[in-house]
N, C-alpha and C positions, 0 to 999 in steps of 0.2 A: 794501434794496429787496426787494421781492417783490409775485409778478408777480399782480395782480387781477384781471383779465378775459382772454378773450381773444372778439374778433365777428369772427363769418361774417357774409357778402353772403349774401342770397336775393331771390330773386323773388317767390316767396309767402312772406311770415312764417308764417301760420300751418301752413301744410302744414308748414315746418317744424318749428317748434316743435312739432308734434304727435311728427314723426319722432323726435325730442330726448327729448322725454317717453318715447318709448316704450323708448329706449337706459336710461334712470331717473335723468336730471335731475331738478331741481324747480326747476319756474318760480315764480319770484317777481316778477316784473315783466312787464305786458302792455299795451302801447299797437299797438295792431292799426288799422291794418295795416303800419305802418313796424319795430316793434321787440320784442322778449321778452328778456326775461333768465330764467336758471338758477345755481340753486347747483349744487354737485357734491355726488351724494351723501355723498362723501368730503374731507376736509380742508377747505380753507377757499375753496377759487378760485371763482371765477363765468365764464357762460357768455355770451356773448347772439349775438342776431342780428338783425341790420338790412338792411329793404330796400333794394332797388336795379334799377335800370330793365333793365337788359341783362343776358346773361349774367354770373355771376359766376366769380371761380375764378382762382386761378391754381393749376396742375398741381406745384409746385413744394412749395405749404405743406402740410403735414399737421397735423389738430389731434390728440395723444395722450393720451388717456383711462387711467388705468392701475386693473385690475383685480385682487383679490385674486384669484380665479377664474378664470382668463380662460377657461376650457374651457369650464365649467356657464354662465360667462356669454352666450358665443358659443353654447351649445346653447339657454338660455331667447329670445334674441333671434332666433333661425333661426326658433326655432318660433312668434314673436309674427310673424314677416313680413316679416320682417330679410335684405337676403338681402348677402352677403359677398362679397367678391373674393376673397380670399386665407382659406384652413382657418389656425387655429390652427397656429403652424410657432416651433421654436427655432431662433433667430438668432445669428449668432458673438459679437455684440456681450453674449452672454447674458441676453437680454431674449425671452419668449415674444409672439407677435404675430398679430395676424389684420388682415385691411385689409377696408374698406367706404369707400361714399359718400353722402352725405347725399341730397336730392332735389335738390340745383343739382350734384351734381357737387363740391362740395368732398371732400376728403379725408379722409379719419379712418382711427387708428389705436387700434385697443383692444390693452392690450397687460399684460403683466406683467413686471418686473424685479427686483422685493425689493432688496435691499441695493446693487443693480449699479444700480439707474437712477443713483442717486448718488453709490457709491461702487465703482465697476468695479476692477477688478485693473491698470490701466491708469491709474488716475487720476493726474495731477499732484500734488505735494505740493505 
């Protein structure tokens, strides 16, 4: 199995999806004003987002993004208009990370791991 998409709720699509592009998705799919898709710059997953009438969100789910860079990355996206909850910080779980939120308010995590996203010193055999 492995995992092919994953969609956020929005209110506006395209405001989002602009937001999305500017993180450095590439949209490949646009039916406006309900829906967009993204590849990821990286690897193979896809992205999308679909409207929806009300607030969207739940506080619980994070979408994570993983970055080779996460520093330089988090510096070019400040200065494109990005703006961040959380600096760049190393976490015990030894994964580097910064927190933002889209325009609804969902959650994202840009983050780096190298060898620990998947294989941590803790891992199950």
């Amino acid at each position: 199995m492995n995992l092919n998409q994953v969609t956020m709720p929005a209110t506006d699509v395209a405001r989002s999806a602009e937001f999305y592009r500017r993180l450095g998705l590439v949209q490949i799919v646009e039916d406006l004003p309900d829906y967009v898709r993204f590849e990821c710059p990286d690897g193979d997953a896809t992205f999308s987002i679909q409207r929806v009438d009300g607030p969207p969100g739940n506080p619980a789910i994070v979408v994570y993004f993983e970055c080779e860079d996460l520093d330089r990355t988090v510096a070019r996206l400040r200065e494109g208009g990005i703006r961040f909850e959380t600096e760049p910080q190393d976490q015990p779980w030894l994964w580097r990370e910064a927190h933002l939120n889209d325009p609804d308010g969902n959650r994202i995590c840009l983050f780096h791991a190298g060898k620990n996203r998947k294989n941590p010193p803790w891992r199950i055999p």
